[in-house]
TORVEX-322372 format. One record per residue (C-alpha): x, y, z; residue number from 1; residue in one letter. Coordinates in pm, whole numbers, always signed. Each point is the difference from the previous one (the first is absolute). Example, Ala and Ser with C-alpha at 12.3 -4.5 7.8 and 13.67 -1.06 7.14 Angstrom:
2
+--------+--------+--------+-----+---------+
!      X !      Y !      Z ! num ! residuo !
+--------+--------+--------+-----+---------+
!  +1230 !   -450 !   +780 !   1 !       A !
!   +137 !   +344 !    -66 !   2 !       S !
+--------+--------+--------+-----+---------+
***
This chain:
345
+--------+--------+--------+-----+---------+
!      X !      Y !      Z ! num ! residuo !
+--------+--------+--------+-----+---------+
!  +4897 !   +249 !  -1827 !   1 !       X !
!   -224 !   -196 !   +264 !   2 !       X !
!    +75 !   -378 !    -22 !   3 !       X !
!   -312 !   -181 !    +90 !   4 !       X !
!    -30 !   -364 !   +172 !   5 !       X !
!   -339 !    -69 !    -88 !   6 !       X !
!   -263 !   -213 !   +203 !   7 !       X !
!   -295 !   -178 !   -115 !   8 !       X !
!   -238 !    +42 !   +239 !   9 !       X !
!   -171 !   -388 !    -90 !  10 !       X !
!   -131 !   -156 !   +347 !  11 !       X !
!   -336 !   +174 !    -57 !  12 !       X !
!   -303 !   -247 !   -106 !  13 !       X !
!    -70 !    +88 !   -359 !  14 !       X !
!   -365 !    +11 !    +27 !  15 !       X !
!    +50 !   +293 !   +187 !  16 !       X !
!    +67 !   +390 !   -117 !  17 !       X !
!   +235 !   +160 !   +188 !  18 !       X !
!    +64 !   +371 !    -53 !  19 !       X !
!   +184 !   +160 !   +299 !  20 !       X !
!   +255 !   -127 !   +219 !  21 !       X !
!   +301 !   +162 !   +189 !  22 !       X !
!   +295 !   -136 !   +220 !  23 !       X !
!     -9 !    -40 !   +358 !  24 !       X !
!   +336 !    +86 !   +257 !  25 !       X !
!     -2 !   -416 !    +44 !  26 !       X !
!    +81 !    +15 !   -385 !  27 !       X !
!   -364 !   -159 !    -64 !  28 !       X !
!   -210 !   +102 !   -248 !  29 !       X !
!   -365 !   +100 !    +36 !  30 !       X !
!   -270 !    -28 !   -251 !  31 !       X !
!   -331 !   +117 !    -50 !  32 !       X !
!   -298 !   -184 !   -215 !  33 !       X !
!   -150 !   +200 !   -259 !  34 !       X !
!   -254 !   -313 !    -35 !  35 !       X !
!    -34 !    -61 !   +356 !  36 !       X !
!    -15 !   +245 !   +318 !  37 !       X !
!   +315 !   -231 !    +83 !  38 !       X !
!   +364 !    +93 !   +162 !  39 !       X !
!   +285 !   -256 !    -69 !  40 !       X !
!   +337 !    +10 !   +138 !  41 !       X !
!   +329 !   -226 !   -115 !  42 !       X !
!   +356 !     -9 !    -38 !  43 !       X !
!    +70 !   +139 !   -374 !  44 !       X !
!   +266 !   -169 !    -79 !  45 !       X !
!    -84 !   -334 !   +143 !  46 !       X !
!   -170 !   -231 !   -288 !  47 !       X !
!   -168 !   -230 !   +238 !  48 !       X !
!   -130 !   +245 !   +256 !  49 !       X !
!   -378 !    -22 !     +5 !  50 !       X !
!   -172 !   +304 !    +68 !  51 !       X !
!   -138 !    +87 !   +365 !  52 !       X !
!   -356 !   +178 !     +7 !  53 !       X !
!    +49 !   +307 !   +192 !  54 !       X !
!   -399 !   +114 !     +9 !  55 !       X !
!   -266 !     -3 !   -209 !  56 !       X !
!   -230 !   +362 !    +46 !  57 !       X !
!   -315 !    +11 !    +50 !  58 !       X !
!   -271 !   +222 !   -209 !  59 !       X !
!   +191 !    -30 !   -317 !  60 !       X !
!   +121 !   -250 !   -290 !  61 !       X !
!   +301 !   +133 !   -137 !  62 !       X !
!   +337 !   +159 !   +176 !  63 !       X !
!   +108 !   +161 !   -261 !  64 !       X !
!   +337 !   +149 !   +146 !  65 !       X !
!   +280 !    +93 !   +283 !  66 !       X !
!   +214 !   +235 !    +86 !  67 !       X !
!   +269 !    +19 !   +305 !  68 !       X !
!    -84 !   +244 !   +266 !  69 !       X !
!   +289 !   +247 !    +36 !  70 !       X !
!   +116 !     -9 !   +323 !  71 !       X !
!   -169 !   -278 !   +130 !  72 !       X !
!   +161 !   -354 !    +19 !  73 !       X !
!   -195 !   -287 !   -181 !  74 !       X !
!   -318 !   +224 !    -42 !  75 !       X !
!   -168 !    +55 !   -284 !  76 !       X !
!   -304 !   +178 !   -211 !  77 !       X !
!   -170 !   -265 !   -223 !  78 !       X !
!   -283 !   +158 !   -237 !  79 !       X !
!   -313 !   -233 !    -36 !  80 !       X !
!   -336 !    -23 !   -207 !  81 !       X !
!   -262 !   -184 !    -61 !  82 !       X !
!   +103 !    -41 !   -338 !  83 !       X !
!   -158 !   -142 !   -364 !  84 !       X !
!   +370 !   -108 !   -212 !  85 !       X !
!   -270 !    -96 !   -313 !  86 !       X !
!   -154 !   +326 !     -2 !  87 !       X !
!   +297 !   +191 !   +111 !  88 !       X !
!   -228 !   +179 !   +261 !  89 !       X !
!    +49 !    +28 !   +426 !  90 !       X !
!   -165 !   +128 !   +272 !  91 !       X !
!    +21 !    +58 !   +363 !  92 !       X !
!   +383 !   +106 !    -33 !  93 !       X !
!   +158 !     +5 !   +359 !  94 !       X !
!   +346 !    +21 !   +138 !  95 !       X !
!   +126 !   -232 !   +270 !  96 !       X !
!   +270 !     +6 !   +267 !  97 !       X !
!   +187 !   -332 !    +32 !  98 !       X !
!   +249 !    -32 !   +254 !  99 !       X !
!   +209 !   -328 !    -19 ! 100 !       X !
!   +249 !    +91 !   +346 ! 101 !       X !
!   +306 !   -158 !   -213 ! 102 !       X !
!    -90 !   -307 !    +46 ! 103 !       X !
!   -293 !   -286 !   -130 ! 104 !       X !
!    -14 !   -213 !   +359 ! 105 !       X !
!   -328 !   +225 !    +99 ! 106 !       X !
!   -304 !   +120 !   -158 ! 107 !       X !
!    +21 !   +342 !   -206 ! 108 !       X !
!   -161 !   +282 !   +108 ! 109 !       X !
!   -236 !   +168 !   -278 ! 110 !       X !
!   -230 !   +271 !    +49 ! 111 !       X !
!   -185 !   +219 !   -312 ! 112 !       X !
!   +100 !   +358 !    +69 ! 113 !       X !
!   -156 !   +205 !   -292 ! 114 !       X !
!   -246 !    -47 !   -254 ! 115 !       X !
!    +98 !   +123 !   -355 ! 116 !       X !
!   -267 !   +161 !   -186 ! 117 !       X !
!    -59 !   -147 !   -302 ! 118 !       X !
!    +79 !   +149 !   -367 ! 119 !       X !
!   +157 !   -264 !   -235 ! 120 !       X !
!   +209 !   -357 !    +41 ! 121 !       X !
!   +302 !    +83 !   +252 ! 122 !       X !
!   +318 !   -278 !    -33 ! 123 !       X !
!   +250 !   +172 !   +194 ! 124 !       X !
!    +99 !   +131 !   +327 ! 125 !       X !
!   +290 !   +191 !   +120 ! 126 !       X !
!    +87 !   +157 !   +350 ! 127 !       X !
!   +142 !   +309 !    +29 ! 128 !       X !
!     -8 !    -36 !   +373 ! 129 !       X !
!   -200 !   -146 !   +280 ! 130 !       X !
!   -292 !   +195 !    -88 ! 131 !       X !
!    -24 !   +134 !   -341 ! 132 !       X !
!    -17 !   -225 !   -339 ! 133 !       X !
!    +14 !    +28 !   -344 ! 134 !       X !
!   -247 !   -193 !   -185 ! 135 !       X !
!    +39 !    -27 !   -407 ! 136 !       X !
!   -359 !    -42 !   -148 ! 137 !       X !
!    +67 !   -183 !   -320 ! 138 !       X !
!   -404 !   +112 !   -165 ! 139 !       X !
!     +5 !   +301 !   +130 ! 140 !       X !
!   +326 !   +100 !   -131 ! 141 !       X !
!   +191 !   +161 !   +307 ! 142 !       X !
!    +68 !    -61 !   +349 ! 143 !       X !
!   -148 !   +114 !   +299 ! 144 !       X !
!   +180 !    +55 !   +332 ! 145 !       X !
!   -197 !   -105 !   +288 ! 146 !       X !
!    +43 !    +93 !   +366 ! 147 !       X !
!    -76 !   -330 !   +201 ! 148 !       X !
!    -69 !   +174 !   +326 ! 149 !       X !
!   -305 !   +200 !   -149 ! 150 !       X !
!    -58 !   -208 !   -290 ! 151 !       X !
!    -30 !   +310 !   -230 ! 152 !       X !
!   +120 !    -73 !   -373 ! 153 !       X !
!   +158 !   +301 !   -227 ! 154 !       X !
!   +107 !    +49 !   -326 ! 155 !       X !
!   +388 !    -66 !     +5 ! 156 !       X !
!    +91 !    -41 !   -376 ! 157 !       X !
!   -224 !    +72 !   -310 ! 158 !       X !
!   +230 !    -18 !   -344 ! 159 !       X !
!    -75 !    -84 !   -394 ! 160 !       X !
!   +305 !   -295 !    +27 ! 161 !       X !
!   -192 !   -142 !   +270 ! 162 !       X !
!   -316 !    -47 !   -227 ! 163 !       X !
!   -153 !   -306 !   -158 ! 164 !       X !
!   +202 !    +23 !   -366 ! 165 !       X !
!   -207 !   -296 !   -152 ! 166 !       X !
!   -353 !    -61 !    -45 ! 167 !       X !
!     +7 !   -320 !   +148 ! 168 !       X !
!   +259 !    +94 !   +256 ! 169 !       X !
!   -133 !   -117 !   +358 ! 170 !       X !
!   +257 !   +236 !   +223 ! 171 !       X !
!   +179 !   +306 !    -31 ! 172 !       X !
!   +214 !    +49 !   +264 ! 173 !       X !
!    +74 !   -333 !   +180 ! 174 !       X !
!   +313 !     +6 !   +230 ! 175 !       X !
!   +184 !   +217 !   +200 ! 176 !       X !
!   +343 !    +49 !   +179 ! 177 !       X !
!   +105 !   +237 !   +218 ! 178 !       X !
!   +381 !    +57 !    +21 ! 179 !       X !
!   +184 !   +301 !    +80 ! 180 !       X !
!   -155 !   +325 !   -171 ! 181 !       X !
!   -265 !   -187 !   -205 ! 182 !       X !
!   -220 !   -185 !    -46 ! 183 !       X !
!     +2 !   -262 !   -312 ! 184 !       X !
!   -319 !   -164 !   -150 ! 185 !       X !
!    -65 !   -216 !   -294 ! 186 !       X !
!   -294 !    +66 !   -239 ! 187 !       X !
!   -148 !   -322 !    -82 ! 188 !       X !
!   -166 !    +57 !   -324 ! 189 !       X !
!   +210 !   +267 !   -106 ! 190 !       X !
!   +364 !   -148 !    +47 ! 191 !       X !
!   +142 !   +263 !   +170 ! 192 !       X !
!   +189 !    +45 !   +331 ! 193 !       X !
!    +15 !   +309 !   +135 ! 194 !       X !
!    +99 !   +196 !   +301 ! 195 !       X !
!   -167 !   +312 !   +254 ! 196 !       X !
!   +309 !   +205 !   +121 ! 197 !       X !
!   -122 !     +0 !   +392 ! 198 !       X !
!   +125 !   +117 !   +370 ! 199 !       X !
!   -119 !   -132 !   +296 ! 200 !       X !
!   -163 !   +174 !   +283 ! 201 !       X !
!    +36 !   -142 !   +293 ! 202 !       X !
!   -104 !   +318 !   +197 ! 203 !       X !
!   -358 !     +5 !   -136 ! 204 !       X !
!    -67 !   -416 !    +83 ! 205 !       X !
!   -333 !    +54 !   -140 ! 206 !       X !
!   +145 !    +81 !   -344 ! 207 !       X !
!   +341 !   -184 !    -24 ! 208 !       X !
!   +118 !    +63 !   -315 ! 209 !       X !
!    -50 !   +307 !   -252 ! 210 !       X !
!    +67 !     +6 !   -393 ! 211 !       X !
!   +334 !   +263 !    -89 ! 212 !       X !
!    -94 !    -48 !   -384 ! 213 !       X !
!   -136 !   -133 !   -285 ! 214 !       X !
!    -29 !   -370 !   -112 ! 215 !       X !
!   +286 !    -82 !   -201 ! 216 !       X !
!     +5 !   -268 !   -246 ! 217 !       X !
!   +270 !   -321 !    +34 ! 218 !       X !
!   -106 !   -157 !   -327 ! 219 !       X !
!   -292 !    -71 !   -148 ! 220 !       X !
!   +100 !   -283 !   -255 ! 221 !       X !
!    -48 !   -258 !   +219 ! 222 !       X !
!   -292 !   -322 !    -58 ! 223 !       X !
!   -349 !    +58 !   +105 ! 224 !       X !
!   -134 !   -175 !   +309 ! 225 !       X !
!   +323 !   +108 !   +260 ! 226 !       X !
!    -77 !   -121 !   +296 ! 227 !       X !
!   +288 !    -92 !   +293 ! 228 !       X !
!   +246 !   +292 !    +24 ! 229 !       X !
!   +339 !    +35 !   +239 ! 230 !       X !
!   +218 !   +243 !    -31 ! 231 !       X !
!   +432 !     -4 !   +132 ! 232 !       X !
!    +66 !   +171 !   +321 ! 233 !       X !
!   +230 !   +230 !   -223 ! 234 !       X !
!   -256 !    +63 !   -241 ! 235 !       X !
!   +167 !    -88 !   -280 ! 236 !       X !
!   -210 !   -259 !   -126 ! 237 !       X !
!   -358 !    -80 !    -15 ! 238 !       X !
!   -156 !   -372 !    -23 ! 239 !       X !
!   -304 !    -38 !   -191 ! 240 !       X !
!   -155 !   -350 !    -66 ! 241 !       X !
!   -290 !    -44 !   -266 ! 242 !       X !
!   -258 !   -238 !   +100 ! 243 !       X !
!   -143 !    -76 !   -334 ! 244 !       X !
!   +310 !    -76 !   -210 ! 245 !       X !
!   +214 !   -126 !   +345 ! 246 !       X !
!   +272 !   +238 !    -14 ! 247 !       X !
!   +204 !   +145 !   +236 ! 248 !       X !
!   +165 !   +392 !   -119 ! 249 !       X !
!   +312 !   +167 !   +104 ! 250 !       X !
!     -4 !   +372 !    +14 ! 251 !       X !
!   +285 !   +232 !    +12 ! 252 !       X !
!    -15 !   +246 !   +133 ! 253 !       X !
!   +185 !   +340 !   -143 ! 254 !       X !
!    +91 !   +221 !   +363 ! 255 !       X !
!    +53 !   +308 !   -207 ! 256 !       X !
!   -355 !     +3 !   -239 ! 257 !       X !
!   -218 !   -286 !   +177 ! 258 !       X !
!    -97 !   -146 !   -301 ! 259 !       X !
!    +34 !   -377 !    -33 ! 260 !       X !
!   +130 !   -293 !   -277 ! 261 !       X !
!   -192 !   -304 !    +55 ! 262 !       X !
!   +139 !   -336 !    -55 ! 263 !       X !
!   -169 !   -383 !    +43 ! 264 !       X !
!   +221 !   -218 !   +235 ! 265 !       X !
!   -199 !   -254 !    +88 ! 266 !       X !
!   -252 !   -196 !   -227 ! 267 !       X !
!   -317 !   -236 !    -14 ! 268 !       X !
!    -99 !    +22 !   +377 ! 269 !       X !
!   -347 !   -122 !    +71 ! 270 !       X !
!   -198 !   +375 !    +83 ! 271 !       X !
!   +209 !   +136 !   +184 ! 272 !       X !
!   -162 !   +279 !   +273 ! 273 !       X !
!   +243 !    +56 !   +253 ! 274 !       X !
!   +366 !   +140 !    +13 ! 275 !       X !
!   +162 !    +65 !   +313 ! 276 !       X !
!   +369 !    +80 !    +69 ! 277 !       X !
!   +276 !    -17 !   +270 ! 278 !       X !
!   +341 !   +128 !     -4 ! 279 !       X !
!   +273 !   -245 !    +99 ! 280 !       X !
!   +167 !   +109 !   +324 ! 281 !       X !
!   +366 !   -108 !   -168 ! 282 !       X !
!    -18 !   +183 !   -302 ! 283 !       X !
!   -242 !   +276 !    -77 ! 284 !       X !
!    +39 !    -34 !   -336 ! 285 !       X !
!   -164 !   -378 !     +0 ! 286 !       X !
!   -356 !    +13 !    +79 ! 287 !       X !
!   -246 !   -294 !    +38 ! 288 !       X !
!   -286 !     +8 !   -163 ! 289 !       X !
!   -331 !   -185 !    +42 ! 290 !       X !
!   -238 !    -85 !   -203 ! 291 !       X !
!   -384 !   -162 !    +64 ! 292 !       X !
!   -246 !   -109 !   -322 ! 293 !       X !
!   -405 !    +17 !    +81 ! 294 !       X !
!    -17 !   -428 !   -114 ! 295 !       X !
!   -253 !   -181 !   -218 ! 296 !       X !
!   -313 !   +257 !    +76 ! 297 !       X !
!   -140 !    +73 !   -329 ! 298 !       X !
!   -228 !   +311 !    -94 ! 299 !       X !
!   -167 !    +48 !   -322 ! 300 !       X !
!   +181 !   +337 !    -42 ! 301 !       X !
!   +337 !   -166 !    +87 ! 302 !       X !
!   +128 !   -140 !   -339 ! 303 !       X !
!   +251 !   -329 !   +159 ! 304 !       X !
!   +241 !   -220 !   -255 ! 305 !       X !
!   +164 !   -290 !    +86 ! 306 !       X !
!   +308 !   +108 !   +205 ! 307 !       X !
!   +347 !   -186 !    +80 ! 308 !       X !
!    -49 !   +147 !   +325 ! 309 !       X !
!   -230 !   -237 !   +135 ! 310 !       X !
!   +225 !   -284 !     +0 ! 311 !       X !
!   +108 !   +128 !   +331 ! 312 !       X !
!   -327 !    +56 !   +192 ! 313 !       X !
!    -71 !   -310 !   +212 ! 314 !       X !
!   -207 !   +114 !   +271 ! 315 !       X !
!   -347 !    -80 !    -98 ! 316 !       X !
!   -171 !   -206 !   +232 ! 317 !       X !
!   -220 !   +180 !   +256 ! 318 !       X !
!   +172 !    +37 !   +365 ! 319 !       X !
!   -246 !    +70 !   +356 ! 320 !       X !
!   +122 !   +185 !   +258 ! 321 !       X !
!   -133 !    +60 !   +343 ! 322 !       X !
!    +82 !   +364 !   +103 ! 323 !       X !
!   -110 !   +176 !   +315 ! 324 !       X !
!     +6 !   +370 !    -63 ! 325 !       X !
!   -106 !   +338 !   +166 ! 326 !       X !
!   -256 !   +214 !   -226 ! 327 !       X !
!    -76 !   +337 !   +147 ! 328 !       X !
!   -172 !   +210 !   -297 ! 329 !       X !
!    -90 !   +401 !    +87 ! 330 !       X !
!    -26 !   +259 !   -268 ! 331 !       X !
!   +185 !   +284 !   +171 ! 332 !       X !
!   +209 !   -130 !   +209 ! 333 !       X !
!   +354 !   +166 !    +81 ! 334 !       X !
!   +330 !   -196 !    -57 ! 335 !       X !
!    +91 !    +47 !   +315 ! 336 !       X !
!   -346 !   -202 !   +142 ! 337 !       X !
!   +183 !   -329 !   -119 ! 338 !       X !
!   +321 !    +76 !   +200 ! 339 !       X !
!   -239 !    +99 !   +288 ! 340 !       X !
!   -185 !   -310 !    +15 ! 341 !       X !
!   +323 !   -218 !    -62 ! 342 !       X !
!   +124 !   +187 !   +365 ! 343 !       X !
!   -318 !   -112 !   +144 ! 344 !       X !
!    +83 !   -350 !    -41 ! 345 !       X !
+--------+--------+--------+-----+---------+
***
């Protein structure tokens, strides 16, 4: 049984709605702005760190994702929008390369290599290497797989448990992980995690990774509105948070069946959207697991009670920041144009 040392991810101003975030190799964290086309980096698990604007994009309003770049050190794909969070609606969806060079003393390099043609509301992002992604399309009800070097967008994943379950469910499917021989999603609306039995194909880079078989279902007992989602290295447990009713849910996971028993293990957290996890290098058995809430934004189809939670938030006073960054923005540009350019300096 995974022991988890759990961190509240609280240095974030709470009039701000964050939604993606992943660890750096300098043990930072970086964050994207759902309300904002805004990147923030910090140290976690220091309460007083104030967080550093990376960039702000251009051309858009909202970031609402990242993902790690396999293979690639400090790089990453951030998904951004120009994006209505009252209606629910977004346009002009585009995927960005940021690359931080392990380390914040100089100006990130970001550069808009694809545009992603536009079906429903998109809210996650995951790399299955340096040039395909996986994009879960929460309207819609699937996700597409995109190839960032031509920009073309396919049908990866079409299934009934990724539907829209409610009739005033927002999202179907909302996250995905990839780890090992699947990949796991969470249907918002429908409280269900799931997983696509997978192999990669790194022989064919403009595929990447095929389906072996049929969706199979974790558990579908789980609240309505999932939204962050990690899932153990061993694959042996899920995490699940609920943003509505602030829960975070354990999943076990049975090896021999692959059907999971849910359990609440963490209580009255103020929305929380993102779950992230890392294995402790002493003991693989401990993992650490982080945790980031999207604040004090309000939406009138977001139902918010008072919450014991927001005792803690204390960062609410607006912060400036003078950044110098590099924007390079293309449509079709290869991955390896970046590298190219960054030899030419």
């Amino acid at each position: 049984m995974a022991k988890e040392d759990v961190v509240l991810i609280t240095q974030c101003p709470s009039d701000s709605w964050f939604e993606g975030f992943v660890l750096r190799p300098n043990g930072k964290v970086l964050a994207t702005r759902l309300d904002k086309p805004e990147l923030y980096t910090f140290e976690p698990e220091d309460q007083d760190a104030v967080p550093q604007l990376v960039c702000t994009l251009p051309n858009c309003n909202s970031l609402a994702n990242i993902c790690a770049i396999p293979g690639s050190d400090d790089e990453y794909f951030v998904l951004a929008s120009t994006a209505d969070l009252e209606l629910v609606a977004q346009k002009d969806v585009s995927l960005w390369r940021i690359a931080l060079g392990g380390h914040d003393s100089a100006p990130p390099k970001t550069i808009r290599i694809a545009n992603v043609p536009e079906e429903g509301y998109c809210m996650g992002v995951k790399a299955v290497s340096d040039r395909i992604v996986l994009i879960p399309d929460g309207k819609t009800s699937c996700i597409w797989h995109l190839d960032t070097q031509t920009g073309k967008k396919t049908l990866f994943a079409d299934d009934q448990s990724m539907k829209q379950v409610v009739e005033d469910g927002l999202f179907g499917v909302n996250r995905i992980q990839i780890f090992g021989d699947y990949v796991y999603f969470t249907n918002s609306s429908g409280g269900i995690l799931g997983r696509i039995p997978v192999e990669l194909d790194p022989s064919h880079a403009d595929v990447g990774i095929r389906k072996t078989g049929p969706v199979q279902v974790i558990a579908d007992n789980l609240p309505s509105n999932l939204d962050g989602l990690a899932v153990s290295p061993d694959q042996a447990h899920a995490y699940v948070a609920s943003h509505i009713d602030g829960h975070l849910h354990k999943v076990q996971i049975d090896a021999a069946t692959g059907k999971g028993d849910a359990q609440v293990i963490m209580s009255n957290l103020d929305s929380p959207t993102g779950v992230n996890l890392v294995p402790q290098p002493d003991d693989p058995a401990k993992i650490k697991l982080y945790i980031v809430c999207c604040g004090e934004i309000e939406v009138a189809w977001m139902p918010r009670e008072d919450n014991p939670w927001e005792a803690i938030r204390d960062i609410n006073s607006a912060i400036t920041f003078t950044v110098t960054e590099e924007v390079v923005e293309t449509t079709s540009t290869s991955i390896w144009n970046l590298r190219e350019r960054e030899r030419e300096r």
